[in-house]
C-alpha positions in Angstrom: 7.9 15.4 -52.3 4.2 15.4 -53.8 4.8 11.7 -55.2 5.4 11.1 -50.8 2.5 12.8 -50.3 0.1 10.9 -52.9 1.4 7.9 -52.0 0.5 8.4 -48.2 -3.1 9.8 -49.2 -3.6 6.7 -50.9 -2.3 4.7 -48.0 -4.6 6.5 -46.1 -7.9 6.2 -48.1 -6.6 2.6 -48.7 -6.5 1.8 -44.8 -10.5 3.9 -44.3 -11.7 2.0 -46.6 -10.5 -1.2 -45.2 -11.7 -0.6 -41.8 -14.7 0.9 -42.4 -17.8 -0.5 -40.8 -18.9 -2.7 -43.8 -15.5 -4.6 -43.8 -15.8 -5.0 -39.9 -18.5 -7.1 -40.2 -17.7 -9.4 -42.9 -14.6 -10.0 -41.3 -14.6 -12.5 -38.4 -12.1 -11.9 -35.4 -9.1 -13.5 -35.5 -7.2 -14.9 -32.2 -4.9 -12.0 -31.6 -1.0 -14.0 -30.5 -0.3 -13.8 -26.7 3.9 -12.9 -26.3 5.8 -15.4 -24.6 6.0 -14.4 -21.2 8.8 -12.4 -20.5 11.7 -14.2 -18.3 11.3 -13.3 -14.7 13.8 -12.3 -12.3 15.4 -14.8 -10.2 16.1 -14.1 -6.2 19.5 -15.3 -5.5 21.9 -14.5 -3.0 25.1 -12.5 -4.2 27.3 -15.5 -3.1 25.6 -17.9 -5.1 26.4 -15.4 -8.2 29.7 -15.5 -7.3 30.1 -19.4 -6.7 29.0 -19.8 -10.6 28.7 -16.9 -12.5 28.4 -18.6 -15.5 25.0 -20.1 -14.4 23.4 -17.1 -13.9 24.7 -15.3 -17.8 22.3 -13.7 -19.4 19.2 -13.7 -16.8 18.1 -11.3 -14.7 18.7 -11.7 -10.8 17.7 -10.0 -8.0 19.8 -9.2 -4.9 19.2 -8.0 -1.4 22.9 -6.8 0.3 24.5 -4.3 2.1 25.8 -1.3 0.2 29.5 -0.9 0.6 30.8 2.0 -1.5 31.0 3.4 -5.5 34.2 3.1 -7.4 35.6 2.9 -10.4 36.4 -1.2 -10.4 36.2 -2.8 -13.5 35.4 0.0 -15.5 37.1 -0.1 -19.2 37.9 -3.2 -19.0 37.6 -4.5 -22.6 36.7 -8.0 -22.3 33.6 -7.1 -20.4 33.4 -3.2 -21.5 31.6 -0.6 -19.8 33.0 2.9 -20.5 33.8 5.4 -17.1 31.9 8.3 -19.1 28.9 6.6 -18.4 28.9 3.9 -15.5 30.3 3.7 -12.1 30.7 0.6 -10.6 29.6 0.0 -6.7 30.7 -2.4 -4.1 28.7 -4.4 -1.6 29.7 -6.1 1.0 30.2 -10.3 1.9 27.6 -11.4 3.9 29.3 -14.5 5.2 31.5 -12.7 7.2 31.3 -10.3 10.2 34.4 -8.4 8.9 33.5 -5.1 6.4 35.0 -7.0 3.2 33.8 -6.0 -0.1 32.3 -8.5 -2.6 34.9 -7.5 -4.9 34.3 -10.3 -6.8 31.1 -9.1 -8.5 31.2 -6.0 -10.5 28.3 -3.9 -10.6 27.7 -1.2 -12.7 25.4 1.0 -13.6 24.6 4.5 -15.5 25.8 8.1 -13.9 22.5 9.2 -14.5 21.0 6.6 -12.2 23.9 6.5 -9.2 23.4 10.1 -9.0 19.6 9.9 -7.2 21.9 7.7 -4.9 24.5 9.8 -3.6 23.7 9.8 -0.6 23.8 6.0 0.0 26.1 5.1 3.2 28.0 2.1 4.0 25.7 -0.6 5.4 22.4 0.7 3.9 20.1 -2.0 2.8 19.5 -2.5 -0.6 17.8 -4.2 -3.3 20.0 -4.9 -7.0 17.8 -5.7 -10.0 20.6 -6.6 -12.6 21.4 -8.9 -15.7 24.7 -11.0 -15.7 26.2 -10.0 -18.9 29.6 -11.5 -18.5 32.2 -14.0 -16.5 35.1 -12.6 -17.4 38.5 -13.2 -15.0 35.4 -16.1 -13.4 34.0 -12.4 -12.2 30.2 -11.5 -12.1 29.5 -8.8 -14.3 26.3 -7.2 -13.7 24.9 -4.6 -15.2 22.1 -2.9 -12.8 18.8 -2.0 -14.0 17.3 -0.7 -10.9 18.3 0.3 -7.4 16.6 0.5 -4.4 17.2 1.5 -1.2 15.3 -1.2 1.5 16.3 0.4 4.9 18.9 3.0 5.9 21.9 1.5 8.4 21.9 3.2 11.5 24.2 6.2 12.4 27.4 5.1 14.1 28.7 7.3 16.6 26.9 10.0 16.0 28.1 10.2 12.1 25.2 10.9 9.8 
């Protein structure tokens, strides 16, 4: 334990002395490295996901669609794993059709801990899916959502809230 501790004093008295004001300025500035930029999200439509999931593997898309309902699709499924103790999957719903069909074809999942600040999400809201395809398994897209939004409430149908 006091060997740890001398060696971090020293570290320390190493590191003041190095950047002390006398060092600074014999020491000319060097170009500090710029990260490569980070890849940005791509605006698709959820069809086009569909069409050729393997296209979109690995990058991050963004959807607009119409909330359908949560469920439990695709969960524990072990080519394309995400456990039920800590996802739920969700549903939207096709936009090229004027039917209520569900885009089963793409499986969304993401964390309890997130879905639960949208319980109270209805069939037909409007919302925006920030997700990364992480597999194609069964020619499926598996997405797994980073953030949720909701864009604009659907309006109440006959009188149900």
């Amino acid at each position: 334990m006091k060997r740890v501790r001398y060696i971090v004093l020293l570290m320390f008295c190493a590191l003041a002395f190095t950047t002390s004001n006398v060092c600074i300025d014999k020491v000319e500035a060097q170009p500090v490295a710029v990260p490569a930029p980070v890849e940005q999200c791509q605006t698709t439509p959820p069809l086009d996901v569909v069409r050729n999931p393997k296209a979109y593997l690995g990058r991050t898309i963004v959807m607009s669609a119409k909330f359908d309902k949560f469920s439990t699709l695709g969960l524990d499924y072990k080519p394309a794993f995400k456990s039920s103790e800590n996802y739920i999957s969700f549903l939207i719903k096709r936009d090229d059709t004027n039917y209520d069909i569900p885009l089963s074809e793409m499986k969304l999942f993401i964390l309890r801990d997130e879905a639960e600040k949208f319980i109270d999400l209805k069939t037909d809201d409007e919302i925006s899916i920030t997700g990364t395809v992480f597999s194609d398994a069964l020619g499926d897209a598996w997405i797994d959502v980073s953030k949720l939004t909701l864009v604009k409430k659907a309006p109440e149908k006959d009188g149900v809230k």
